[in-house]
Backbone as JSON, one array per atom type, in Angstrom:
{
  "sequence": "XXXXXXXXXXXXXXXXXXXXXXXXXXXXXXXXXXXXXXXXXXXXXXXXXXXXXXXXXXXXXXXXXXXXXXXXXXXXXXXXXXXXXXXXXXXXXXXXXXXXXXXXXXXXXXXXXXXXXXXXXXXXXXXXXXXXXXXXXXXXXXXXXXXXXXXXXXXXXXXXXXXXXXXXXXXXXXXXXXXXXXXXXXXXXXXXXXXXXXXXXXXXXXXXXXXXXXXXXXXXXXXXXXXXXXXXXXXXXXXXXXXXXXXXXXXXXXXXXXXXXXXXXXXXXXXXXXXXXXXXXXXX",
  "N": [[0.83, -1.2, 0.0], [0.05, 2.68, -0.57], [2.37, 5.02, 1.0], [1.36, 7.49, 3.42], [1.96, 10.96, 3.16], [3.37, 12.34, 5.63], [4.08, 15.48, 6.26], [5.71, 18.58, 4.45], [8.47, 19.62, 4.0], [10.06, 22.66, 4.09], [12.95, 23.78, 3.22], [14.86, 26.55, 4.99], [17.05, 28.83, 5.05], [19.95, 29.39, 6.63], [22.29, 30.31, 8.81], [25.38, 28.75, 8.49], [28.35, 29.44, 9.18], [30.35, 32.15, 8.84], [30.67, 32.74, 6.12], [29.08, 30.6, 5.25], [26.11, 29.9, 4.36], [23.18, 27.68, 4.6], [20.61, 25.79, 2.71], [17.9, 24.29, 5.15], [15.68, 22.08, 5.66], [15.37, 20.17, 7.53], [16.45, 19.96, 11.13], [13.2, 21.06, 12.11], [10.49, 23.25, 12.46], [8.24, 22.54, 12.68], [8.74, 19.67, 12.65], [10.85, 17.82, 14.35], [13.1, 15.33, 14.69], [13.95, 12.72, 12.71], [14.74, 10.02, 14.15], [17.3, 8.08, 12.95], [17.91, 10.09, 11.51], [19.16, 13.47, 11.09], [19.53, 16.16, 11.13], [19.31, 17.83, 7.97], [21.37, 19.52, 5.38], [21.29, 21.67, 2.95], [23.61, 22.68, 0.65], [23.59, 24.99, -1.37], [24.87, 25.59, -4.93], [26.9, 27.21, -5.95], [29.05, 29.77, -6.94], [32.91, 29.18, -7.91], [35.44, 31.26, -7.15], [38.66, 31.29, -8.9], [41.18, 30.85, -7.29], [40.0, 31.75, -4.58], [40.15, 31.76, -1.52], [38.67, 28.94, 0.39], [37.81, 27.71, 2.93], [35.85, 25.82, 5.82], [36.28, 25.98, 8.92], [38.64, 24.39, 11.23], [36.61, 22.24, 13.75], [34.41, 20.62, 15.8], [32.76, 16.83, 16.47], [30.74, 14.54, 18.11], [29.58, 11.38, 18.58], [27.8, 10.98, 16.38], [27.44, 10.62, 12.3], [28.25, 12.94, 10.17], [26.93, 13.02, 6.9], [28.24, 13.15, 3.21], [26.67, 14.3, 0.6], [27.98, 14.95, -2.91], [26.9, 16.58, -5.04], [27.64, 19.12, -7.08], [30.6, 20.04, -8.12], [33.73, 19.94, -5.96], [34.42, 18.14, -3.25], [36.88, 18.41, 0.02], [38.02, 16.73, 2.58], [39.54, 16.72, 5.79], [40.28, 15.17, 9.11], [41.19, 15.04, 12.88], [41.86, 12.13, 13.39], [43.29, 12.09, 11.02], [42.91, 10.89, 8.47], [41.73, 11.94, 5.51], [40.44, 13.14, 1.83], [39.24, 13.27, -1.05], [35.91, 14.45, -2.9], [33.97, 14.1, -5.73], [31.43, 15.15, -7.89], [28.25, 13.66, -7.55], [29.85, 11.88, -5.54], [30.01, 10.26, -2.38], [31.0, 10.98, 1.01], [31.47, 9.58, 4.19], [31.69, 10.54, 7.26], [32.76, 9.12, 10.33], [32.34, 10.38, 13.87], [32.23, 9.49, 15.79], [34.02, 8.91, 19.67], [34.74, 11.49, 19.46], [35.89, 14.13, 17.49], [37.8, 16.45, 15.38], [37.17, 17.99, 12.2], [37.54, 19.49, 8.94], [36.47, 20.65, 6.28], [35.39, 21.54, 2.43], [35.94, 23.31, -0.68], [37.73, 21.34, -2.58], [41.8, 21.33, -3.11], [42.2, 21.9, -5.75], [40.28, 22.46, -7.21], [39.82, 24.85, -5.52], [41.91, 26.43, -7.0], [41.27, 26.5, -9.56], [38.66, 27.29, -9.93], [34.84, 27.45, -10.1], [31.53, 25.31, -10.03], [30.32, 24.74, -7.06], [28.25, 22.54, -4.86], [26.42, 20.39, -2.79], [24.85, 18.2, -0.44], [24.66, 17.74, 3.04], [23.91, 15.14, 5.75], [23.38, 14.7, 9.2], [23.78, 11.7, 10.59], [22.68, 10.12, 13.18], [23.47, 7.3, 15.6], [22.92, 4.5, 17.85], [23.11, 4.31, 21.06], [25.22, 2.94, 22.24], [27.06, 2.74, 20.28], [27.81, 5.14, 20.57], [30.81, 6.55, 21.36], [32.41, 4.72, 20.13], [35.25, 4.44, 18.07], [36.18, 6.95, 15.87], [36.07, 7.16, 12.2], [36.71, 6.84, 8.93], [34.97, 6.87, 5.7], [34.33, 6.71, 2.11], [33.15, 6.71, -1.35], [32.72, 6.46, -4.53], [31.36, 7.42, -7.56], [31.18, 5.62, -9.57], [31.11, 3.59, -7.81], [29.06, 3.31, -6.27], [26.08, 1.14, -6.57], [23.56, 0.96, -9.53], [20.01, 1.72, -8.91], [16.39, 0.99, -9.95], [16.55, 0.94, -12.58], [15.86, 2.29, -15.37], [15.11, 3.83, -18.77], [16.24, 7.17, -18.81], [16.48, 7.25, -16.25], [18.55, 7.73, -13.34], [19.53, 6.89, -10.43], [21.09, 5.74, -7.55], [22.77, 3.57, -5.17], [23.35, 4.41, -2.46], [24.19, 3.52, 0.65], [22.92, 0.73, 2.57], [20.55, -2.19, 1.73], [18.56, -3.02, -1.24], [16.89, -3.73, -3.8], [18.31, -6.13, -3.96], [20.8, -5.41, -3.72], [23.82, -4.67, -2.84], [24.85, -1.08, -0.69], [28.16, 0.32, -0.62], [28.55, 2.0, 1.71], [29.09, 1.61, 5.12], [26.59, 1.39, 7.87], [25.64, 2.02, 11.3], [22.68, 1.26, 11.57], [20.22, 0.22, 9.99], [20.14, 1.47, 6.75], [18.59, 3.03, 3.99], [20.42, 4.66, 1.4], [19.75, 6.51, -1.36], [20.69, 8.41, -4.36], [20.22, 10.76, -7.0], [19.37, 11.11, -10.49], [16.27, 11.83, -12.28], [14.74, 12.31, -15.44], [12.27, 14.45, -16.61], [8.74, 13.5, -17.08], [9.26, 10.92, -16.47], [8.38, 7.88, -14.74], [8.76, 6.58, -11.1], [8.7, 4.01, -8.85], [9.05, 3.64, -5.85], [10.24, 1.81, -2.81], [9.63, 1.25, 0.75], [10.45, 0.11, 4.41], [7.65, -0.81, 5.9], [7.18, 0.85, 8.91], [10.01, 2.11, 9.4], [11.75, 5.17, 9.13], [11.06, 7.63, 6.6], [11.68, 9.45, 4.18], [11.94, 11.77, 1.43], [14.21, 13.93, -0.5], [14.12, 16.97, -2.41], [16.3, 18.2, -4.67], [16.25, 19.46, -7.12], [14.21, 20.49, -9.57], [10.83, 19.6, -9.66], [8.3, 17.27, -8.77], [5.3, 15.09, -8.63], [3.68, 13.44, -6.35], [1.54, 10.96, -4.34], [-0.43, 12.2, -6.01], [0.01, 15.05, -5.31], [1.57, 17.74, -5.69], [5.11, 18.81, -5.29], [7.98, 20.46, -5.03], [10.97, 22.19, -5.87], [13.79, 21.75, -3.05], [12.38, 21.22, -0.95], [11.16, 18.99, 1.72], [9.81, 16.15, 1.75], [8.14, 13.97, 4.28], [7.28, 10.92, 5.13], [4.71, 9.09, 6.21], [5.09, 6.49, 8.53], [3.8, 3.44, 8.56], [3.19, 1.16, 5.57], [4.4, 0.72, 2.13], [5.55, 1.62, -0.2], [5.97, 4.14, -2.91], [5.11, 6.46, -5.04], [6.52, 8.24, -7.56], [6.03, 11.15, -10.0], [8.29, 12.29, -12.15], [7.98, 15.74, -12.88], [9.47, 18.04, -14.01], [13.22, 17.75, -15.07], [14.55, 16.22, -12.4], [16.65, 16.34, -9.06], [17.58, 14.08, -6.53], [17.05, 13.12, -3.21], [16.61, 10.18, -1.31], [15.62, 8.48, 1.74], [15.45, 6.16, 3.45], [15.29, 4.45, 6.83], [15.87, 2.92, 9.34], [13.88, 3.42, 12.78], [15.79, 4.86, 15.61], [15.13, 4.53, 19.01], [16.07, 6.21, 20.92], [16.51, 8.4, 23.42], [17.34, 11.95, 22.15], [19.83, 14.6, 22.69], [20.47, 16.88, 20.89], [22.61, 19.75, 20.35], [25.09, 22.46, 19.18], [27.32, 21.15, 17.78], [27.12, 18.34, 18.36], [25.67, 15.32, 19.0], [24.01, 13.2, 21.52], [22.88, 11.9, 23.94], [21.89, 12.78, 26.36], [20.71, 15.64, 27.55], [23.54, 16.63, 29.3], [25.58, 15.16, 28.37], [25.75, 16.14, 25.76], [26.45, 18.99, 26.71], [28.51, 18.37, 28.48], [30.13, 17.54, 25.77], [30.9, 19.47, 24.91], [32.44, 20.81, 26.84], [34.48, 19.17, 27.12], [35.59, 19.78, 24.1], [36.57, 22.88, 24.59], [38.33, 21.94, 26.53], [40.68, 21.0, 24.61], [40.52, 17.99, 24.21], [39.62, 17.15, 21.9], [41.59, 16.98, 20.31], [43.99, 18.32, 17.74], [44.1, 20.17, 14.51], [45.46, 21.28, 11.83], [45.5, 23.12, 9.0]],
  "CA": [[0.0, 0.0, 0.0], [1.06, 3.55, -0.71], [2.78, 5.49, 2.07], [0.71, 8.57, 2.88], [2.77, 12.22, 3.83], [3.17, 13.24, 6.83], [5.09, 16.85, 6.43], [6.35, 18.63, 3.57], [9.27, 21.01, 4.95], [10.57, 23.33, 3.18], [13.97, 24.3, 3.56], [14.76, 27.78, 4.9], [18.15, 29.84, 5.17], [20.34, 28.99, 7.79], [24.06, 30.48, 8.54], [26.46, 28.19, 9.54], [29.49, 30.37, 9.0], [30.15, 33.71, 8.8], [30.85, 32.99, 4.98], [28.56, 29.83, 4.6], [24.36, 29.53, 4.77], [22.36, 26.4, 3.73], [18.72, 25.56, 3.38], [17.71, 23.6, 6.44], [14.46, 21.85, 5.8], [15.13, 19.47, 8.91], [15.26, 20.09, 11.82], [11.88, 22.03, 11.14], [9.46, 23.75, 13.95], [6.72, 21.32, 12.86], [9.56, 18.34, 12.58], [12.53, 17.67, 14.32], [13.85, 14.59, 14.09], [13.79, 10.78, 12.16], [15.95, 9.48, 14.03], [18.6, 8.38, 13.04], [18.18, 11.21, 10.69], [18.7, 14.58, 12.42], [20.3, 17.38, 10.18], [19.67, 17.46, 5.99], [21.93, 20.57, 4.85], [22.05, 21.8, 1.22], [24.5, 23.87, 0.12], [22.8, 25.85, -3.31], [25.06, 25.4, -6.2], [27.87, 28.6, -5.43], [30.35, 29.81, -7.8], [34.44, 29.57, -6.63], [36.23, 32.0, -8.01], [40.06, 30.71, -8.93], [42.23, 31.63, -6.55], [39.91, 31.87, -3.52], [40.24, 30.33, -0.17], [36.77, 29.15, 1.24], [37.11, 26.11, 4.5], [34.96, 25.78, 6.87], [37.15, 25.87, 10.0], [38.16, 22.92, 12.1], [35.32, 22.19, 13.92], [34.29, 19.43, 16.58], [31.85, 16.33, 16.84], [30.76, 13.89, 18.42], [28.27, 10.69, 18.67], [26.95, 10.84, 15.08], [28.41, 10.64, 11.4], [28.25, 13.98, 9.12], [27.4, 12.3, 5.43], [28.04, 14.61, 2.2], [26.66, 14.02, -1.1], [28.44, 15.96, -3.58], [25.99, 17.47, -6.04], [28.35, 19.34, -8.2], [32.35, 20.25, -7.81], [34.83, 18.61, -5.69], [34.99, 18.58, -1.88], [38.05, 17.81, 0.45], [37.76, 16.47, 3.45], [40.82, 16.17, 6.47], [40.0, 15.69, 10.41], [42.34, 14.98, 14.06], [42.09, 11.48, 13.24], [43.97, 11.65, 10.18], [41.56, 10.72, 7.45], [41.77, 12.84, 3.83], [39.46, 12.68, 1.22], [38.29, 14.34, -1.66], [34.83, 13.76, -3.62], [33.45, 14.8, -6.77], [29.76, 15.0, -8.64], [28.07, 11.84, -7.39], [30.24, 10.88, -4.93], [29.73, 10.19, -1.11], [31.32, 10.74, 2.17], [30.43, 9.32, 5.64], [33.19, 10.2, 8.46], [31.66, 9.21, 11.88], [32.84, 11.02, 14.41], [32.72, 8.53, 17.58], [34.04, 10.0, 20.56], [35.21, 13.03, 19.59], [36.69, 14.43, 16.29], [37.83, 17.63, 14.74], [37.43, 17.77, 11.2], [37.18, 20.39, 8.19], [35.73, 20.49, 4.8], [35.46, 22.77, 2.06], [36.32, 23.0, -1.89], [39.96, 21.14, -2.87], [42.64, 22.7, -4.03], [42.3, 21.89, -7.58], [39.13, 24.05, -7.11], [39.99, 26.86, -5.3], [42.83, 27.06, -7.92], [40.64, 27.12, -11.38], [37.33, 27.85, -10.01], [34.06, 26.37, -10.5], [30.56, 25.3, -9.14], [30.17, 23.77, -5.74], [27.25, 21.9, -4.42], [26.31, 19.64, -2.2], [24.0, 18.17, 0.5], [24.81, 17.27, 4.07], [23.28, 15.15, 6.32], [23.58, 14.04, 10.16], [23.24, 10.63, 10.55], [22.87, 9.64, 14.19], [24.03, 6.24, 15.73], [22.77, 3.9, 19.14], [23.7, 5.02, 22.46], [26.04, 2.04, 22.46], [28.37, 3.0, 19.48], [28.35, 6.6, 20.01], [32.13, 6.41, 21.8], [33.48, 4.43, 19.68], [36.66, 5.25, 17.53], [35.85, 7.76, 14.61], [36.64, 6.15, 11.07], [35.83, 7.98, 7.68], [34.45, 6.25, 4.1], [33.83, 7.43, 1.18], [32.15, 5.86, -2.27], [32.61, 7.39, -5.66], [29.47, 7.76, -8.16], [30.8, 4.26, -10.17], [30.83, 2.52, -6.68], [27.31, 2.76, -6.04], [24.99, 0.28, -7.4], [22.65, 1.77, -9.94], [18.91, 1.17, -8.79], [15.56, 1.23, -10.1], [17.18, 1.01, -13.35], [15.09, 2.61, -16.9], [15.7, 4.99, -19.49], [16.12, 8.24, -17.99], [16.65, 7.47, -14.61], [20.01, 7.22, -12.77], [19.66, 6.55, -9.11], [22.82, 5.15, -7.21], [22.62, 3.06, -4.15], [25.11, 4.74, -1.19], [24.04, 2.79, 1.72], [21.79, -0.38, 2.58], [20.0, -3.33, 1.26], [17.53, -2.04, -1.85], [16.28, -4.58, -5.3], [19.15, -7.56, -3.82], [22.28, -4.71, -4.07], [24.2, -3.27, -1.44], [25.81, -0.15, -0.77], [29.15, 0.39, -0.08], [28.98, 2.82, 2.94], [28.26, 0.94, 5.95], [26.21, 2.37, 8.94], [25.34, 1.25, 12.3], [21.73, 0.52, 11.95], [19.42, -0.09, 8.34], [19.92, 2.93, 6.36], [19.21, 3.26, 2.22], [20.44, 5.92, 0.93], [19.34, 6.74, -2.78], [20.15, 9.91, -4.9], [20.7, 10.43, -8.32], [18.43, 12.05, -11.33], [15.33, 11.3, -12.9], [14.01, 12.8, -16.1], [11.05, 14.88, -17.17], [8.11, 12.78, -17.31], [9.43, 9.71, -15.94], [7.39, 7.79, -13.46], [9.51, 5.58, -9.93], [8.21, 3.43, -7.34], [10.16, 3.51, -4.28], [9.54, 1.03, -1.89], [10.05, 1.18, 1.82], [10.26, -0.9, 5.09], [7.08, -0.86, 6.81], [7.77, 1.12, 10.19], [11.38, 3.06, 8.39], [11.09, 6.71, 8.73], [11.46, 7.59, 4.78], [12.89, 10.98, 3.47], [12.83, 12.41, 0.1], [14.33, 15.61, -0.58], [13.82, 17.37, -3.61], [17.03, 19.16, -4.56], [16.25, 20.02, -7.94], [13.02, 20.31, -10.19], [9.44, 19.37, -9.23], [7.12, 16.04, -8.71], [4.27, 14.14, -7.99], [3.49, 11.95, -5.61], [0.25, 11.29, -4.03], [-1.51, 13.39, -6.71], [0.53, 16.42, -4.76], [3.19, 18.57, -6.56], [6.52, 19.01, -4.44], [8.9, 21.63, -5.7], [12.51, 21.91, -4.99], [13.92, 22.35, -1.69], [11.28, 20.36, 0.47], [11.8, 17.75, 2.12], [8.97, 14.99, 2.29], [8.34, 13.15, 5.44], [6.4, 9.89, 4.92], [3.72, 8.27, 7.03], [5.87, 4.93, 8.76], [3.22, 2.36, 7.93], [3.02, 0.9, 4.15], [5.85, 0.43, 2.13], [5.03, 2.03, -1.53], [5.86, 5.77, -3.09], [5.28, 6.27, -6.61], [6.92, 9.69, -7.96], [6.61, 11.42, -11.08], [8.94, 14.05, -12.47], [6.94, 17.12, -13.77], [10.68, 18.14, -14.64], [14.12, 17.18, -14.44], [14.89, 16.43, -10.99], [17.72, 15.35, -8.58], [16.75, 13.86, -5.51], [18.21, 12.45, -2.33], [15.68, 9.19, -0.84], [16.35, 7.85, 2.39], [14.7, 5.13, 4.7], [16.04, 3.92, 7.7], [15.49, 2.1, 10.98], [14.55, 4.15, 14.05], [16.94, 4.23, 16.87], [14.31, 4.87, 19.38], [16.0, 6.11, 21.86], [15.8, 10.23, 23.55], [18.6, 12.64, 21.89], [19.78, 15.75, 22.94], [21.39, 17.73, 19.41], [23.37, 20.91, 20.75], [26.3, 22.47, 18.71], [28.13, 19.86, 16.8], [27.45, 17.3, 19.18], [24.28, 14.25, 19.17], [24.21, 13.07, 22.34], [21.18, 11.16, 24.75], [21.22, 13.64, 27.29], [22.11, 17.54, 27.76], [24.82, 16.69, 30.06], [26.22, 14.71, 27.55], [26.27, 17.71, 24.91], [27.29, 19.84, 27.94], [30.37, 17.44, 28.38], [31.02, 16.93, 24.73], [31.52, 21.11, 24.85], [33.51, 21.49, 27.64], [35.86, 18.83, 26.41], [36.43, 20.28, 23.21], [37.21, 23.67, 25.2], [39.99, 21.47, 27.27], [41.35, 20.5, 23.96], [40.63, 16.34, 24.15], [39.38, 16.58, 20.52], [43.42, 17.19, 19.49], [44.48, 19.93, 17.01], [44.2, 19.95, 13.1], [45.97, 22.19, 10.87], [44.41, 22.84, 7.8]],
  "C": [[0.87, 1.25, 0.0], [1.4, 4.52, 0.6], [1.79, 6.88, 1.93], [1.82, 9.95, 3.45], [2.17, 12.56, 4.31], [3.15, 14.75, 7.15], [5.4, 16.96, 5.12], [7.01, 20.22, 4.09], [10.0, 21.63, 4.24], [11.77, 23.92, 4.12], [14.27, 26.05, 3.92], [16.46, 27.93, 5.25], [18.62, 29.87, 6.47], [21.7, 29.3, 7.93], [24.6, 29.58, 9.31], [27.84, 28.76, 9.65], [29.49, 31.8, 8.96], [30.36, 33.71, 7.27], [29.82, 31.82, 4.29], [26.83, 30.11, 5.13], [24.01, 28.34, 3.57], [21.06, 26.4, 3.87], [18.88, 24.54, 4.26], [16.57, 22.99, 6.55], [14.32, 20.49, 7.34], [16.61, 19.44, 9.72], [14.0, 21.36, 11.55], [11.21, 22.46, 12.4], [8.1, 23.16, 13.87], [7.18, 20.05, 12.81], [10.37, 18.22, 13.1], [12.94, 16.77, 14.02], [13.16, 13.14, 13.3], [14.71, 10.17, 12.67], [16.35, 8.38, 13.71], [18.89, 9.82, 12.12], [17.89, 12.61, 11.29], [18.78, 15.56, 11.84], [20.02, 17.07, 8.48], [19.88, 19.07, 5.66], [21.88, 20.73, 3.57], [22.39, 22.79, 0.79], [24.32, 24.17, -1.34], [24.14, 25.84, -3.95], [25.64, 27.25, -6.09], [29.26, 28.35, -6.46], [31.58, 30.21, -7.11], [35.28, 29.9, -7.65], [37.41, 30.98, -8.01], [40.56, 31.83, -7.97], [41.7, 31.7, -4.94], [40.21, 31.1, -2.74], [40.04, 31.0, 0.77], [37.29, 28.14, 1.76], [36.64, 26.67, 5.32], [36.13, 25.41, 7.74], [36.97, 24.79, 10.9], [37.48, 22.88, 13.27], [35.05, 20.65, 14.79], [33.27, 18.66, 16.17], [31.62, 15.21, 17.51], [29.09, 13.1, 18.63], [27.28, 10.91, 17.56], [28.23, 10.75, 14.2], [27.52, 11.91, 10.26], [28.39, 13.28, 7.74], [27.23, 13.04, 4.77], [27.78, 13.25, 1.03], [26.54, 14.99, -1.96], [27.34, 15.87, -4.92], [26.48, 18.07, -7.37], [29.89, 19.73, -7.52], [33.19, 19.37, -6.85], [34.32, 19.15, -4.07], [36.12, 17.67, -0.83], [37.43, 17.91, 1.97], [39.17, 16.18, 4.41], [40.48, 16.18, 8.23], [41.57, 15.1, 11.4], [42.62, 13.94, 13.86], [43.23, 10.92, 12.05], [43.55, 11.45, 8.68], [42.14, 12.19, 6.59], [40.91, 12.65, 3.22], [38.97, 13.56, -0.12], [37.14, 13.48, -2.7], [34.64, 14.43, -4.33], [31.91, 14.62, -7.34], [29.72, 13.3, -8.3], [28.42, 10.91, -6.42], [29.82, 11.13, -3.22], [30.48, 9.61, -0.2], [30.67, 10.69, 3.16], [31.56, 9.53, 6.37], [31.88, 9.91, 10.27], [32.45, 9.26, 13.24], [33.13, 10.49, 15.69], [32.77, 9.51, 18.21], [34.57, 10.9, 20.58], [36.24, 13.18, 17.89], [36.87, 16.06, 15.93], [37.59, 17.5, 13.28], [37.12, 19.38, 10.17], [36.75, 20.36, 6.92], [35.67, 21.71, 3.89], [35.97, 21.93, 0.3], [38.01, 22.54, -2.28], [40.55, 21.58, -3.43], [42.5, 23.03, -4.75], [40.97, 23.06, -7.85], [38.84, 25.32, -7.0], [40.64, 27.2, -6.46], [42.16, 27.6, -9.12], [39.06, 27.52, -11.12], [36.2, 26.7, -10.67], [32.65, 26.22, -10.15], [30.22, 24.57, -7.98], [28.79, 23.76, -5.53], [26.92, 20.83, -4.18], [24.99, 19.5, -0.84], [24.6, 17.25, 1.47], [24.25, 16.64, 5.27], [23.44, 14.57, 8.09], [23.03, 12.72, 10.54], [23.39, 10.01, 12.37], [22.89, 7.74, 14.64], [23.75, 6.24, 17.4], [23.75, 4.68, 19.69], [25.12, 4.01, 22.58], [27.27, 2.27, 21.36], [28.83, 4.49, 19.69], [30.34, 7.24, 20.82], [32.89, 5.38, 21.18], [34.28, 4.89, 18.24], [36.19, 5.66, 16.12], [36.88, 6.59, 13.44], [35.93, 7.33, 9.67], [35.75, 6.82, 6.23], [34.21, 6.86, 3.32], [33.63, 6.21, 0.16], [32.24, 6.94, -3.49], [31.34, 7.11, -6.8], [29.78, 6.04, -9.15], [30.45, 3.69, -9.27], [30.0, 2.52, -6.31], [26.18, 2.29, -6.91], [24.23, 1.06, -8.15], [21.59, 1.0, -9.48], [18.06, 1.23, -9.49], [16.12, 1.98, -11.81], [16.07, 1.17, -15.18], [15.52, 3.23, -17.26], [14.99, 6.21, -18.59], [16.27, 8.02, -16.74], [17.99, 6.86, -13.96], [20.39, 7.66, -11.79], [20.67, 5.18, -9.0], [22.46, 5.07, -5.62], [23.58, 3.27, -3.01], [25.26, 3.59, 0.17], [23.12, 1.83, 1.8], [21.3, -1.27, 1.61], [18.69, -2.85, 0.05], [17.95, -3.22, -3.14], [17.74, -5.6, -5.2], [20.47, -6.69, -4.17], [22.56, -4.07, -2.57], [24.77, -2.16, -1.62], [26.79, -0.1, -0.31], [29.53, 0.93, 1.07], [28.38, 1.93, 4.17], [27.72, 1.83, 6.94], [25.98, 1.48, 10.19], [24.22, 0.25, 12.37], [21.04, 0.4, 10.32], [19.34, 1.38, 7.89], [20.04, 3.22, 4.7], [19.13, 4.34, 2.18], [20.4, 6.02, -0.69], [19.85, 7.94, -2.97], [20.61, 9.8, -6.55], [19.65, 11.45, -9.04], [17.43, 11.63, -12.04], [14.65, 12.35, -14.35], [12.66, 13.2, -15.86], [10.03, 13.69, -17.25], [8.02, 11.43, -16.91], [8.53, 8.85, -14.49], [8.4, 6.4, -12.26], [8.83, 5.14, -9.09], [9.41, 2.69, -6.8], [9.08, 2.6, -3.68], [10.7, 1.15, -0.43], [9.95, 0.29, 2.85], [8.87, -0.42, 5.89], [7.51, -0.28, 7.95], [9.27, 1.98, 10.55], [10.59, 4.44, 8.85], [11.76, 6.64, 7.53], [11.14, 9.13, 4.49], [12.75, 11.11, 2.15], [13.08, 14.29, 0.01], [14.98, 15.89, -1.92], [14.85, 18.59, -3.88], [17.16, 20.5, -5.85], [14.89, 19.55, -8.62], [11.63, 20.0, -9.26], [8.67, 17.89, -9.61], [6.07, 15.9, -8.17], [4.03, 13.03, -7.37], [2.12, 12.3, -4.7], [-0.64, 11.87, -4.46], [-1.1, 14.65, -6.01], [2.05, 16.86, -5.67], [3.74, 18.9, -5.4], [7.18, 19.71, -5.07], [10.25, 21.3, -5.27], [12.87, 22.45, -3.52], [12.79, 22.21, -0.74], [11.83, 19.56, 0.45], [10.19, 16.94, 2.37], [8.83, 14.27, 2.8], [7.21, 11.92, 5.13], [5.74, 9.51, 6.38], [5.07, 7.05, 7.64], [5.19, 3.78, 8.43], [2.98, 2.14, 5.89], [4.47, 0.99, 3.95], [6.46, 1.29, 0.24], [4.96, 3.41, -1.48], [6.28, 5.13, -4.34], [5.24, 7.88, -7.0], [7.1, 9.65, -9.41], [7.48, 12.44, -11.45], [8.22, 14.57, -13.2], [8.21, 17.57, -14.04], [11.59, 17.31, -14.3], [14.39, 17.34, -13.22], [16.51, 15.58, -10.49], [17.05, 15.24, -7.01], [17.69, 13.0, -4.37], [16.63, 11.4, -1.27], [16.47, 8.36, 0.53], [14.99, 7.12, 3.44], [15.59, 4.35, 5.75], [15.41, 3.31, 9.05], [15.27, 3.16, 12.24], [15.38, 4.19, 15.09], [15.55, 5.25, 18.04], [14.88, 5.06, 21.09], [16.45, 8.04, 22.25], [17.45, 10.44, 22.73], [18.53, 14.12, 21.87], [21.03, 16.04, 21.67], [21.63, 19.32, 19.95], [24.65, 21.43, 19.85], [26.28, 21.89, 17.68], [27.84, 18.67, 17.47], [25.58, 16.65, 19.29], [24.46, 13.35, 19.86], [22.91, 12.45, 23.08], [20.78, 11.66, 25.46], [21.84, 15.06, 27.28], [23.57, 17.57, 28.11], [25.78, 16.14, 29.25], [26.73, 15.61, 26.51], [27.02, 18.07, 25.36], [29.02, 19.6, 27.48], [31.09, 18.03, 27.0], [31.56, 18.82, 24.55], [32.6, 21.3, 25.64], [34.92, 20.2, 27.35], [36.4, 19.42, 25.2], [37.25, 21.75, 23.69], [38.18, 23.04, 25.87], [40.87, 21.1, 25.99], [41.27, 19.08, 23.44], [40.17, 16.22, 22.73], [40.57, 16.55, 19.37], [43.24, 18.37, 18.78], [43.91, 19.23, 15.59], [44.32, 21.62, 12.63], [45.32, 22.14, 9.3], [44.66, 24.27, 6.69]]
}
């Protein structure tokens, strides 16, 4: 049966820098969380001059994993642990931050140097009370390495994470988590299928659809019903889209800062350690 919507959240304008803002359609003031899904960032499609130099400054977290899916241009990735990384159109990083990490992000050299278009979407992926201390690790997945799904003319969705039509994804996570994104033509018609009881995510980064006999635009985010298992989307244009279903982790979380955590005090903590320093240094 078909899933019915719950929410449709529209992203609004959000600074996280003094040089960066993203739309923010979750957390929302009629939604906060899915958890495991807590944060979905998208950074609009920004031209980089040659020559500049744009990072986001190193930066703490802890008890979740920050996943990017690059959209358009390159991004570099380096945190305290050590870890490097850079991704391009298509591709996808997961670093998960355990108990404590610094890390930074931003366009790679080769970028700043000749210039270009950046864009991307970011999302917080939270993780059981029971892994969230253990030892940060980072992955990444480039746009061949993910399975193609739901495979017709015109449509070229790419499997990042989880179990989806007998393929896996390469990124692993703690608990059941598909992650879909990719592009669908004009006119084209998809049925997604979900788990029964999954919270299920699409967010509409580009163009406009139908689903449910309702038009969606870009820059919402669509929250599904949890019962049923069935979404059937059409594109009214070209779209790109980011689909996610996952397992709840059903258990309380306090999101402060940089830090996803089970209780305040825990935040608290994870602050006043990074003020003592315990998250190490990184140069950058």
């Amino acid at each position: 049966m078909k899933k019915k919507i719950r929410h449709i959240l529209k992203g609004r304008e959000k600074q996280i820098t003094k040089e960066e803002s993203v739309l923010q359609p979750l957390p929302h003031i009629d939604f906060r969380f899915a958890n495991p899904i807590i944060v979905l960032h998208h950074l609009q499609a920004k031209q980089i001059e040659p020559g500049q130099k744009l990072r986001i400054h190193p930066h703490p977290h802890r008890g979740f994993a920050p996943v990017t899916f690059q959209l358009q241009g390159e991004g570099y990735h380096m945190d305290s642990a050590g870890h490097k990384g850079t991704i391009k159109a298509g591709d996808v990083q997961w670093m998960f931050a355990g108990k404590g990490i610094l890390h930074s992000e931003g366009p790679s050299e080769e970028m700043l140097k000749t210039g270009g278009t950046q864009e991307l979407i970011q999302l917080w992926i939270n993780v059981p009370k029971a892994n969230k201390w253990d030892e940060p690790f980072y992955q990444s997945a480039t746009k061949q390495q993910q399975p193609e799904v739901l495979q017709q003319p015109g449509v070229s969705l790419r499997l990042a994470s989880g179990d989806y039509e007998g393929k896996v994804g390469p990124l692993r996570s703690f608990t059941p988590l598909v992650a879909i994104s990719g592009e669908i033509e004009k006119g084209r018609q998809v049925q997604l299928m979900a788990t029964a009881g999954y919270w299920t995510l699409l967010y509409i980064a580009k163009g406009s659809l139908t689903v449910n006999q309702e038009e969606v635009t870009a820059h919402n985010l669509i929250v599904f019903e949890q019962d049923n298992e069935e979404i059937i989307i059409t594109a009214n244009e070209d779209i790109q889209l980011l689909y996610l279903s996952a397992e709840p982790i059903n258990e309380p979380v306090a999101a402060k800062d940089n830090f996803v955590m089970n209780t305040i005090e825990e935040a608290n903590q994870a602050i006043e350690d990074h003020k003592n320093g315990l998250f190490g240094t990184l140069e950058f």
